[in-house]
C-alpha positions as CSV (number, residue, x, y, z in Angstrom):
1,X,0.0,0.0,0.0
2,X,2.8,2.2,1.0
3,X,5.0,1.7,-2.1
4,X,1.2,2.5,-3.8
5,X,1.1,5.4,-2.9
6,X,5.0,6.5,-3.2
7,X,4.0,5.9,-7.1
8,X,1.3,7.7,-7.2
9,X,2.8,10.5,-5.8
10,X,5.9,10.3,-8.0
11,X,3.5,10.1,-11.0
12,X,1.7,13.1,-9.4
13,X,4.7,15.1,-9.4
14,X,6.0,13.9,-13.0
15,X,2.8,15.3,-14.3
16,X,2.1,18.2,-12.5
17,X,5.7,19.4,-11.6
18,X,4.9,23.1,-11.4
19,X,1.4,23.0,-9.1
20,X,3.7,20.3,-6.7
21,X,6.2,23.4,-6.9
22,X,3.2,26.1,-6.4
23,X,2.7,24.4,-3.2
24,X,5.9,25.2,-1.4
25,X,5.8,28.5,-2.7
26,X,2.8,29.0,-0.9
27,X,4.7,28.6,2.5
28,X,7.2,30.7,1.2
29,X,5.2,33.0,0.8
30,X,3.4,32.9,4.1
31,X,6.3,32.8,6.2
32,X,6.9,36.4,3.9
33,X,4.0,37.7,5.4
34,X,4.3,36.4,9.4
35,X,8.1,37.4,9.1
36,X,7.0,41.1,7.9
37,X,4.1,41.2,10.3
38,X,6.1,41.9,13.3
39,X,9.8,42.7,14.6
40,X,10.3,39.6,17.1
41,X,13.0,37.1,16.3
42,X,12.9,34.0,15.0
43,X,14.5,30.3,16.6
44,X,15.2,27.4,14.0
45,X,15.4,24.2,15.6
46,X,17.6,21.9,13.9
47,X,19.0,18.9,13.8
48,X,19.4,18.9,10.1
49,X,17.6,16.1,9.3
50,X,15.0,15.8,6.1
51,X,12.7,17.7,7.7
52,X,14.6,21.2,9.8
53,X,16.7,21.4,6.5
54,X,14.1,21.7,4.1
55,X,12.8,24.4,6.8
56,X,16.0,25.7,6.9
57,X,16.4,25.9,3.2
58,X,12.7,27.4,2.6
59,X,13.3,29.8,5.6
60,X,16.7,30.9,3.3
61,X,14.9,31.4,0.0
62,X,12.4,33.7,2.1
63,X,14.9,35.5,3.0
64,X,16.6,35.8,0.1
65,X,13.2,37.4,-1.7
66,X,13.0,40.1,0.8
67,X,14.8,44.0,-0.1
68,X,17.7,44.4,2.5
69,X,16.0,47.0,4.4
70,X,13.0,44.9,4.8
71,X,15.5,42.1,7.0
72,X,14.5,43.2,10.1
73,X,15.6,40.7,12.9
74,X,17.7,38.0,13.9
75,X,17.2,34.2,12.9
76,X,18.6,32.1,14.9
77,X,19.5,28.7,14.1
78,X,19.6,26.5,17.0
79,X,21.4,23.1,17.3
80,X,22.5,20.6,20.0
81,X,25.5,18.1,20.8
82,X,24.4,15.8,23.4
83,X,28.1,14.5,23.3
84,X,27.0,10.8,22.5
85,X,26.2,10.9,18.8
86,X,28.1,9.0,16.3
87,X,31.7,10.8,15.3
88,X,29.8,10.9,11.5
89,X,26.6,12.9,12.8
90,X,28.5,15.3,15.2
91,X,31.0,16.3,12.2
92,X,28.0,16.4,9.4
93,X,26.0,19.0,11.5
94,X,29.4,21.2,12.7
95,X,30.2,21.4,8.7
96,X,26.2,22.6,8.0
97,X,26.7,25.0,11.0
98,X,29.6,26.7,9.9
99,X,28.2,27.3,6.7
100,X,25.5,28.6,7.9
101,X,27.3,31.1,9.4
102,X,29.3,31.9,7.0
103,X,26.9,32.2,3.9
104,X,24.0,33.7,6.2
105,X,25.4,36.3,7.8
106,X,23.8,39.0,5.2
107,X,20.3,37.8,5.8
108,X,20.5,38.0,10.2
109,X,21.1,34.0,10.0
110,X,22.7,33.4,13.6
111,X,24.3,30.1,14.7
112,X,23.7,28.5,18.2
113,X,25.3,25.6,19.2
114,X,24.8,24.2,22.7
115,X,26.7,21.1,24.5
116,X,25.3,19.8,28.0
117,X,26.7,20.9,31.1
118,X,29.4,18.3,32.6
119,X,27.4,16.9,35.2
120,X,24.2,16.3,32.9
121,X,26.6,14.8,30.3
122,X,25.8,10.8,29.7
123,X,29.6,9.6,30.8
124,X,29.0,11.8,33.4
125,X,26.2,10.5,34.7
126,X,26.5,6.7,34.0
127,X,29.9,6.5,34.3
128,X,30.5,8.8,37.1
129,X,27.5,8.5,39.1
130,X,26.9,5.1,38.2
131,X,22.9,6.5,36.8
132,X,21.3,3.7,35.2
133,X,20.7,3.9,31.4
134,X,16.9,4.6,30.5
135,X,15.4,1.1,28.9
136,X,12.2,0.8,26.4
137,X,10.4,0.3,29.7
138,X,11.8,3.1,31.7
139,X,9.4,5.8,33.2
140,X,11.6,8.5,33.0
141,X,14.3,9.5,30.5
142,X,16.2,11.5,32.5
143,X,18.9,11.3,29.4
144,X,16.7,13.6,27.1
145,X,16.1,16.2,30.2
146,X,19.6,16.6,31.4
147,X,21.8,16.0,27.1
148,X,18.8,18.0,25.6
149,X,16.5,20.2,27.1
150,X,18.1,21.7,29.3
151,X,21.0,23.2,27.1
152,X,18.2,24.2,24.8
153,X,16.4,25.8,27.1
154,X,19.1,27.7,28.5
155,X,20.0,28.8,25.1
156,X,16.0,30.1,24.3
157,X,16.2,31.9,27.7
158,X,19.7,33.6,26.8
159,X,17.6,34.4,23.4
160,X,14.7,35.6,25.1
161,X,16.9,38.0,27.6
162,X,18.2,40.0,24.5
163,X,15.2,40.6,22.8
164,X,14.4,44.6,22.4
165,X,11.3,46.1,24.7
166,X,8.5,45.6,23.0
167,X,4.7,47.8,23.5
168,X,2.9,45.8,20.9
169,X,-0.1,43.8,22.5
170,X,1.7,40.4,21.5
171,X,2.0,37.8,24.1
172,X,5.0,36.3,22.7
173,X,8.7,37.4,22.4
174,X,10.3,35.0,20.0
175,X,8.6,32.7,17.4
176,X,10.5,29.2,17.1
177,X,10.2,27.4,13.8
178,X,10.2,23.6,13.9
179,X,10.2,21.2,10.8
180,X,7.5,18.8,12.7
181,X,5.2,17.5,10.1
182,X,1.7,16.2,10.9
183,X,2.8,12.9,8.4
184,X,5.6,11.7,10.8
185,X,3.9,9.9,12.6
186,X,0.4,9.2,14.7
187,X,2.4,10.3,18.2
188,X,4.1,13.5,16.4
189,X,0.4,14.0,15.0
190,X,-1.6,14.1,18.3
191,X,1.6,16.3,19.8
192,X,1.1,19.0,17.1
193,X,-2.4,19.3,17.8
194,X,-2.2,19.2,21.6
195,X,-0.2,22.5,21.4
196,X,-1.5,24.1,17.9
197,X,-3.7,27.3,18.3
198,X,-4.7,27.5,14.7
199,X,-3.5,26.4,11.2
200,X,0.3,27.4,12.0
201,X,0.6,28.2,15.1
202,X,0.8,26.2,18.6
203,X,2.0,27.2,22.8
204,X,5.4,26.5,23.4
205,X,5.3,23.8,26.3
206,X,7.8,25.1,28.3
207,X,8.4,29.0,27.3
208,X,4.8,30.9,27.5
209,X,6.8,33.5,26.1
210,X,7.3,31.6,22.6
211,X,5.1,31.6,20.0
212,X,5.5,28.1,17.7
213,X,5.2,28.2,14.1
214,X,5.0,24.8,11.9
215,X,5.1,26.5,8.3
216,X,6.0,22.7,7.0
217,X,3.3,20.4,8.9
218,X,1.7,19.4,6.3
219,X,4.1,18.6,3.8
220,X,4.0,14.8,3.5
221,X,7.5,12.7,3.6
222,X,7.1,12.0,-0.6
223,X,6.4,15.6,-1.3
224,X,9.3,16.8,0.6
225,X,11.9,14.4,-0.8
226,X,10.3,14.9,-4.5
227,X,10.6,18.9,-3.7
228,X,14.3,18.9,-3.2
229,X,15.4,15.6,-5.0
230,X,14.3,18.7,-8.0
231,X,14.8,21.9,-6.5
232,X,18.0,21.2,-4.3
233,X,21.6,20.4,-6.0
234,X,23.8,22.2,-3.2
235,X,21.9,23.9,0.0
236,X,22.6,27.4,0.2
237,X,24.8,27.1,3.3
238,X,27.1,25.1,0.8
239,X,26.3,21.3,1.7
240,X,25.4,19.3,-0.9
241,X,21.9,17.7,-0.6
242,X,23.3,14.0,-1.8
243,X,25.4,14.5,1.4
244,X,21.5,14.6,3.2
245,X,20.1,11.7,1.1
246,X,22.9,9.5,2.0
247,X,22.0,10.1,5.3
248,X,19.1,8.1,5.3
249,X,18.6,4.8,5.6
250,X,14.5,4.6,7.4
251,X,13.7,8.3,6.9
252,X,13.2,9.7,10.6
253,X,14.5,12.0,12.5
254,X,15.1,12.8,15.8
255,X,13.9,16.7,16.3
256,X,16.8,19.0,18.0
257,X,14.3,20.6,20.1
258,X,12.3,18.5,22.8
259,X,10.1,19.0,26.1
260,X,9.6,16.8,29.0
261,X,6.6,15.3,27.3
262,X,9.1,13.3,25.1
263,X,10.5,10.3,24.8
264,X,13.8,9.9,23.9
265,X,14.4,8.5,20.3
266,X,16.2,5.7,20.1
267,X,18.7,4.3,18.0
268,X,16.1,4.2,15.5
269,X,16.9,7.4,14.0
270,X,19.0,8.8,11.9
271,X,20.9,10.9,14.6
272,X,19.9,9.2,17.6
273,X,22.5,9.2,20.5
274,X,24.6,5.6,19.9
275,X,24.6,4.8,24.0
276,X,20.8,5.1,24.1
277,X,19.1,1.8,25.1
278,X,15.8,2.5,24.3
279,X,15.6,0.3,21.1
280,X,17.1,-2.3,23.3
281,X,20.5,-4.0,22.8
282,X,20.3,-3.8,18.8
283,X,20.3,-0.7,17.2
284,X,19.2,-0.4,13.7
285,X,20.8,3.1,13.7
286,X,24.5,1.8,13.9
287,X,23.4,-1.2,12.0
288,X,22.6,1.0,9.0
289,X,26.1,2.5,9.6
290,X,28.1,-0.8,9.6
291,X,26.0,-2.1,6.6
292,X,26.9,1.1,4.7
293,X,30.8,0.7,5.4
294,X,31.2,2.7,8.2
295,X,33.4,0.2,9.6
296,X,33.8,2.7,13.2
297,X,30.2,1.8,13.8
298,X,30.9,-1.6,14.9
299,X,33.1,0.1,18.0
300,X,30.2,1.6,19.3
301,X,27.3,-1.0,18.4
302,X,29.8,-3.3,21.1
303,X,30.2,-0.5,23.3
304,X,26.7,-0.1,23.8
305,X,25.9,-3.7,24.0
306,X,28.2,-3.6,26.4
307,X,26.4,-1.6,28.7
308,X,23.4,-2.8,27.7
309,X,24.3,-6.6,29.1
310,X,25.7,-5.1,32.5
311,X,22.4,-2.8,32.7
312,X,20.5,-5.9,33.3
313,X,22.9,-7.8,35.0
314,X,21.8,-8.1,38.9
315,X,25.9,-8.5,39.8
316,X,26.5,-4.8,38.3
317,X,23.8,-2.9,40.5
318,X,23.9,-1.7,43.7
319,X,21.2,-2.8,46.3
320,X,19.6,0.7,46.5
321,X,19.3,3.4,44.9
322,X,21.6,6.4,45.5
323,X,18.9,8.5,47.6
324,X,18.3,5.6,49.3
325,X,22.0,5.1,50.7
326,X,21.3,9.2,51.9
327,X,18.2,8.8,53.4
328,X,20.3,6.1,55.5
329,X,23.3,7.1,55.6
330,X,23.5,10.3,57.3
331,X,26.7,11.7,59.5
332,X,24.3,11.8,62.3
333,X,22.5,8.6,62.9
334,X,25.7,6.7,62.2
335,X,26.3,5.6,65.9
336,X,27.2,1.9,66.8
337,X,24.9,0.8,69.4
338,X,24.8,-1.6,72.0
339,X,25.0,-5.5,71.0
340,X,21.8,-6.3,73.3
341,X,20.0,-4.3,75.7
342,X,20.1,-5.0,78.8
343,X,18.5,-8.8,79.9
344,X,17.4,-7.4,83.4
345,X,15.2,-4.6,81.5
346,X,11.9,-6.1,79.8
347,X,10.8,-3.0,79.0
348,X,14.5,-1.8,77.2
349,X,13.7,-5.4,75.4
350,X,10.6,-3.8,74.0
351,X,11.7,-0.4,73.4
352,X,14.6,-1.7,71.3
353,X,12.5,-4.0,69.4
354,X,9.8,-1.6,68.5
355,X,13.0,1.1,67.5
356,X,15.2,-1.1,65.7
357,X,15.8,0.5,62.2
358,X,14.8,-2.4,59.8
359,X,15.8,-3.2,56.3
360,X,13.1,-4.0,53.6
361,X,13.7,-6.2,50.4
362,X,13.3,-4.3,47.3
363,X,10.8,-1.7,46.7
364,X,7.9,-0.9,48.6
365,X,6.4,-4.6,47.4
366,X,8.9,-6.3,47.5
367,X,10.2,-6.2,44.3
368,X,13.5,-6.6,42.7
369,X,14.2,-2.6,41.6
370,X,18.6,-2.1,41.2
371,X,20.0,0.7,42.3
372,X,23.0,2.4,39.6
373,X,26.1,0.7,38.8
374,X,28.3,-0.4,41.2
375,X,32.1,1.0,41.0
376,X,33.8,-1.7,39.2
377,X,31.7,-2.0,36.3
378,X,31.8,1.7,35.7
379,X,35.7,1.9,35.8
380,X,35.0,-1.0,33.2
381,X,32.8,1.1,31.1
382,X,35.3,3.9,30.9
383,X,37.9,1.4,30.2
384,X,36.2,0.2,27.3
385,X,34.7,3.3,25.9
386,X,38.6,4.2,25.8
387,X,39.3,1.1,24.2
388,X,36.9,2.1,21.6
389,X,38.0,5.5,21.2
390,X,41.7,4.4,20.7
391,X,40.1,1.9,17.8
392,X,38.6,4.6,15.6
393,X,40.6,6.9,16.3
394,X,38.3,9.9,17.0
395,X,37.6,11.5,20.6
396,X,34.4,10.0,22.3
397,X,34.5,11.8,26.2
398,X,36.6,14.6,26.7
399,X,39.3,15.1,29.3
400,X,37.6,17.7,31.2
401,X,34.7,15.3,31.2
402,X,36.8,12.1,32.2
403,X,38.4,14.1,34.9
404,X,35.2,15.0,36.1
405,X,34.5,11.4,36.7
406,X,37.1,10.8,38.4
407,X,36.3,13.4,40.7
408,X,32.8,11.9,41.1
409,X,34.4,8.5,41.8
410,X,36.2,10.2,44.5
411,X,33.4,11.3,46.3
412,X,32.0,8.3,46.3
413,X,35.1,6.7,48.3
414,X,36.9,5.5,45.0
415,X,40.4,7.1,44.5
416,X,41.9,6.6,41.0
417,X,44.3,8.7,39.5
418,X,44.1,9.6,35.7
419,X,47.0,7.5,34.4
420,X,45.7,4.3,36.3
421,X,42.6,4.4,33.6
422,X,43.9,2.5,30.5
423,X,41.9,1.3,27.2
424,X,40.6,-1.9,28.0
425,X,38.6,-4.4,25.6
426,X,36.1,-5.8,28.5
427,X,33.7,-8.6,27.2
428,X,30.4,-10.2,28.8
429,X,31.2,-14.4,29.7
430,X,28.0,-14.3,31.4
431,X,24.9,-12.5,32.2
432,X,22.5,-13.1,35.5
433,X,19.2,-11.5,35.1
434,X,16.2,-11.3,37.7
435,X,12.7,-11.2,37.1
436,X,10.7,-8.4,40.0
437,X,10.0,-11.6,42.2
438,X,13.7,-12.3,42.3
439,X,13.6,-15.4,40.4
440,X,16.1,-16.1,37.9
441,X,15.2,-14.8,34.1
442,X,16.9,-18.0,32.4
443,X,15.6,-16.9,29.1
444,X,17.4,-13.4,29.4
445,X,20.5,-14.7,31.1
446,X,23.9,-16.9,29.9
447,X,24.7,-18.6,33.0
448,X,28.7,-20.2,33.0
449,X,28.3,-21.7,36.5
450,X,25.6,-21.8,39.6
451,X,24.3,-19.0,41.5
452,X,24.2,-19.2,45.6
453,X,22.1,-17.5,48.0
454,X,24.5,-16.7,51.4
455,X,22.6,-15.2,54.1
456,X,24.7,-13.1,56.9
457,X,22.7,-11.8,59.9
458,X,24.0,-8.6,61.6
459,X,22.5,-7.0,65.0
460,X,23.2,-4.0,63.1
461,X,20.6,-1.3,62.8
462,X,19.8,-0.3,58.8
463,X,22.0,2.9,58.8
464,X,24.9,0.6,60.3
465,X,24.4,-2.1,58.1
466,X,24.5,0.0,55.0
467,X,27.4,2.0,56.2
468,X,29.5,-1.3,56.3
469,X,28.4,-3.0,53.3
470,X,29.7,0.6,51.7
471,X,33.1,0.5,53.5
472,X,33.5,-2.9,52.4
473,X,33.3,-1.9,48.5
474,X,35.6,0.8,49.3
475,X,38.0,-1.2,51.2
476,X,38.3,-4.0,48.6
477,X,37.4,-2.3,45.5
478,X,35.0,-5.1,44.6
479,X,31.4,-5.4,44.9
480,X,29.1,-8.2,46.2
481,X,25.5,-7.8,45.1
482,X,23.1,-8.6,48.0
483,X,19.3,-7.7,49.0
484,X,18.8,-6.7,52.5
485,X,16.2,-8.1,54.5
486,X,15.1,-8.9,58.6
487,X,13.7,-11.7,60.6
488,X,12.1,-11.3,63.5
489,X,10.6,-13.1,66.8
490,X,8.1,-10.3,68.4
491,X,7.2,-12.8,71.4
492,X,10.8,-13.0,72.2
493,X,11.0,-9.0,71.5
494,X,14.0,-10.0,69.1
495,X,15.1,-8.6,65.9
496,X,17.7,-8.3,63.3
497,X,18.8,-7.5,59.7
498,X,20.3,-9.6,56.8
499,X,22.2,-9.0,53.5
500,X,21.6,-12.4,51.3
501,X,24.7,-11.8,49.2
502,X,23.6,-13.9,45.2
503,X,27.0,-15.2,44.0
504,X,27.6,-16.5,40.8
505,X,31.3,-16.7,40.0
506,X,33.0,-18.9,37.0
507,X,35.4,-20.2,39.6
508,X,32.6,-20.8,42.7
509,X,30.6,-24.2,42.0
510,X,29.7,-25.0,45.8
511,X,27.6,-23.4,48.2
512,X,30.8,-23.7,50.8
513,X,32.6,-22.4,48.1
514,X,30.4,-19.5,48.4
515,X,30.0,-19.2,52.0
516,X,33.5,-18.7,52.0
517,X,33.8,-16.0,49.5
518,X,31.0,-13.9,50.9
519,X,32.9,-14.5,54.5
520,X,36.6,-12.8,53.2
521,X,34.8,-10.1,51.3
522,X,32.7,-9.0,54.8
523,X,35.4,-9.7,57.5
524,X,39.2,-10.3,56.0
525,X,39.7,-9.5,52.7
526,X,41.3,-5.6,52.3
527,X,41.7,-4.3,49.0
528,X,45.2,-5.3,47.0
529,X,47.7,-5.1,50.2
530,X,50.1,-7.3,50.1
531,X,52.9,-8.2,52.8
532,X,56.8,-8.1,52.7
533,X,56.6,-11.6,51.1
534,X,54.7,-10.3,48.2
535,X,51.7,-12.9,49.4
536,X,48.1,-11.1,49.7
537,X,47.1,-10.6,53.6
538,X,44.1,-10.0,55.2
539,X,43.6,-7.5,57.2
540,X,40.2,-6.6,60.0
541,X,39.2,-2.8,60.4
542,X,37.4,-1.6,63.4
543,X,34.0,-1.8,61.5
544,X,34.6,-5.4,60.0
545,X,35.4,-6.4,63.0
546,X,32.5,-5.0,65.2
547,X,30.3,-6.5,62.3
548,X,31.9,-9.7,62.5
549,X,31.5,-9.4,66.3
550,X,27.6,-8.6,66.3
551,X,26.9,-11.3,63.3
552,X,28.7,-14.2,65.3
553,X,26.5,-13.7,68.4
554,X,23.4,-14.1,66.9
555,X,24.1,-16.6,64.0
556,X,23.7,-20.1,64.6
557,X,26.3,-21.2,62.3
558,X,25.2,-24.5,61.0
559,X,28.9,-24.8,59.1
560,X,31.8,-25.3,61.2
561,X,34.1,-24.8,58.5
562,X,33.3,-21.4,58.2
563,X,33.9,-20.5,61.7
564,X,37.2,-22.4,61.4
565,X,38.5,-20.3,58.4
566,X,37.6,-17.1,60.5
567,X,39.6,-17.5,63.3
568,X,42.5,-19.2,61.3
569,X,42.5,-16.0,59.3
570,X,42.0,-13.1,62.3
């Protein structure tokens, strides 16, 4: 049906060439009289796609029609780098924006290019504060808030602040131009008409102050390629328009300007971001690339399947989420109390019962629900994005950026220095994934070896409990994944909390084997110090030890063994 009507319209044009033409004249033409109408400054968004160039390039030709004198305000043309498209997409828009500004100058055309702060950067974020990715089932895209719409909205308010006092009765300062086409699709459709105000024009969802304009919404897709496979040879800004169509492999685009209402794109696009998981671990984006011969593509398709496979891996998250460590783990409630009240006091029995500060399984029912990344695996993802950086040979994170995660490493109790980060081709042997009930997803995982549940009871109060299990990454610089739990008697007024550590290692086949690894990485095992014989030693801190202290007198340790290779060890 599609391919149908492609022909028909091809036929359409063949035949009636100069009313197709008439037809974008028409728009020319009426963004003539709205740009004449009044003196408030226009704001292209682009991403310079299909759809924001052919804006672009009938926004120029209006120009171009007007006397000199009649050019009477600034146009603006707006573009972001979220820092995470492909090397090809970043340089093919730089190129169009510098000739932009350097063949419209004469007509008020204006180049803005905005980058994301640092800290809302991707790297940044996933990297540095260990942020989980957003997923095609994610309820928030925080990537699109923090590596788009907030550098464009600082740039429209920056706009805004310059424009000239105005006494005209218009509610609006600025009118922003966007290449958004009702024949997009159905969700681009209903958006359109959620904000239109008439024909042309629609509210700005963020800026009250902005007056949108759609001059091109209902152009459909074969119209505007038929327009400018005739009228375009070489854009005016001096790109050539094969350079566009090569572009193109599925036709969409991902628009430059976005509001909170929107999801993020996806790799589906033509310019989506190549670390965005939304499409899930394939991305028919950098699959276009590689099948085209852009041979750097495959770097980043593994890069991002890379993250994608730890993402969902329950041995790469940490228990809780980052507020969630805060909420426990303030300087002020971090005081060591008593092992057990005292016996002679039934009422200190009760109070201590009824106060003790439990811990809770997953969410609020129950539910398995990861925290971010834990350390290891984001020094790993650095690693490797280095790795792939040194392959094609083109920058991917910059060192202001890098350094900035290093710095947010080292708040987090992780000291690396700069030259200790090398490139590193890290691969996935295995995955372990959990379904919400904290079953084992065996479809969605590639287990090597089995996976033990080791239980550790503590008398320690939440706040303490967390603290520990914190010191103990820092301390050893390695990570145990564990849900944290409590049992209770209440007719014997008694109480306590548990981490149940899941272990799946390659080299860990028995559930002693386990017992015993989960036992040197909570009591013995500290970091990579090594004695004057060059042999690894163990070594007990005043917290590992007051842990070890409080989980020995309430566990009834049913394996001797393990007891054993404590005290051997201390």
């Amino acid at each position: 049906m599609k391919r149908e009507l492609e022909s028909e319209n091809f036929m359409d044009w063949m035949f009636n060439k100069e009313e197709k033409i008439e037809e974008f004249n028409k728009i020319i033409e009426h963004m003539k009289m709205v740009y004449l109408s009044e003196t408030k400054d226009w704001i292209l968004g682009m991403s310079f796609g299909k759809d924001s160039s052919l804006l672009l390039y009938l926004v120029w030709k209006m120009l171009e029609r007007l006397q000199p004198n009649e050019r009477h305000k600034n146009v603006y043309v707006i573009s972001a780098d979220t820092k995470v498209e492909t090397p090809l997409m970043k340089n093919y828009v730089e190129k169009n924006l510098i000739g932009v500004n350097k063949y419209g100058a004469h007509l008020g055309i204006k180049t803005v290019y905005v980058t994301p702060e640092i800290k809302h950067s991707f790297f940044y974020n996933v990297i540095g504060k260990g942020l989980g990715a957003p997923q095609g089932n994610s309820r928030f895209t925080w990537c699109s808030s923090k590596m788009k719409i907030a550098p464009m909205n600082t740039a429209l308010t920056k706009i805004l602040s310059m424009q000239s006092i105005s006494f005209s009765q218009d509610s609006y300062d600025a009118t922003l131009l966007l290449g958004t086409r009702l024949d997009e699709s159905e969700k681009r459709a209903r958006k359109i008409r959620k904000y239109e105000v008439d024909d042309y024009f629609g509210r700005h969802t963020t800026f009250n102050n902005i007056r949108v304009y759609n001059p091109i919404k209902l152009v459909n897709t074969s119209d505007l390629w038929n327009y400018m496979d005739l009228e375009v040879k070489v854009f005016p800004w001096g790109i050539s328009y094969l350079e566009l169509r090569s572009m193109y492999e599925d036709g969409k685009e991902c628009p430059i300007i976005r509001s909170a209402q929107d999801k993020a794109c996806g790799g589906s696009s033509r310019n989506g971001c190549f670390t965005c998981l939304m499409t899930g671990r394939k991305d028919p984006m950098l699959d276009n690339l590689i099948e085209r011969g852009y041979t750097d593509a495959i770097y980043l398709a593994e890069w991002k399947a890379y993250l994608y496979d730890i993402s969902n891996d329950i041995r790469h998250r940490e228990p809780l989420r980052r507020r969630e460590y805060e909420t426990f783990l303030r300087a002020d409630e971090l005081q060591f109390h008593s092992i057990f009240p005292d016996e002679n006091s039934q009422l200190q029995y009760e109070e201590s019962f009824n106060n003790f500060k439990r811990t809770f399984k997953g969410n609020e029912n129950g539910e398995y629900r990861p925290g971010g990344f834990a350390f290891p695996v984001r020094k790993k993802l650095l690693e490797k994005l280095l790795y792939c950086e040194n392959r094609i040979q083109k920058s991917l994170i910059e060192e202001d950026e890098l350094r900035a995660i290093l710095n947010a490493w080292e708040e987090d109790g992780y000291s690396v220095k700069r030259d200790e980060i090398q490139p590193v081709n890290h691969q996935i042997e295995s995955t372990l994934v959990f379904k919400p009930d904290w079953s084992i997803n065996y479809e969605a995982s590639t287990l090597i070896s089995p996976v033990f549940f080791v239980e550790q009871y503590f008398r320690l109060e939440a706040n303490e409990l967390l603290a520990y299990y914190k010191e103990r990454q820092q301390y050893t610089g390695k990570h145990l994944f564990c849900y944290f739990d409590h049992d209770e008697e209440p007719k014997r007024k008694q109480v306590w909390n548990k981490a149940v550590f899941i272990i799946n290692e390659t080299d860990i086949w028995t559930q002693e084997e386990a017992n015993r690894f989960v036992v040197n990485w909570l009591y013995l095992e500290y970091g990579d110090s090594k004695g004057i014989s060059g042999k690894q030693y163990t070594k007990m801190t005043d917290a590992s030890y007051h842990a070890l202290m409080k989980h020995l007198l309430i566990l009834n340790i049913k394996d001797a063994n393990i007891i054993n290779h404590i005290v051997k060890t201390i």
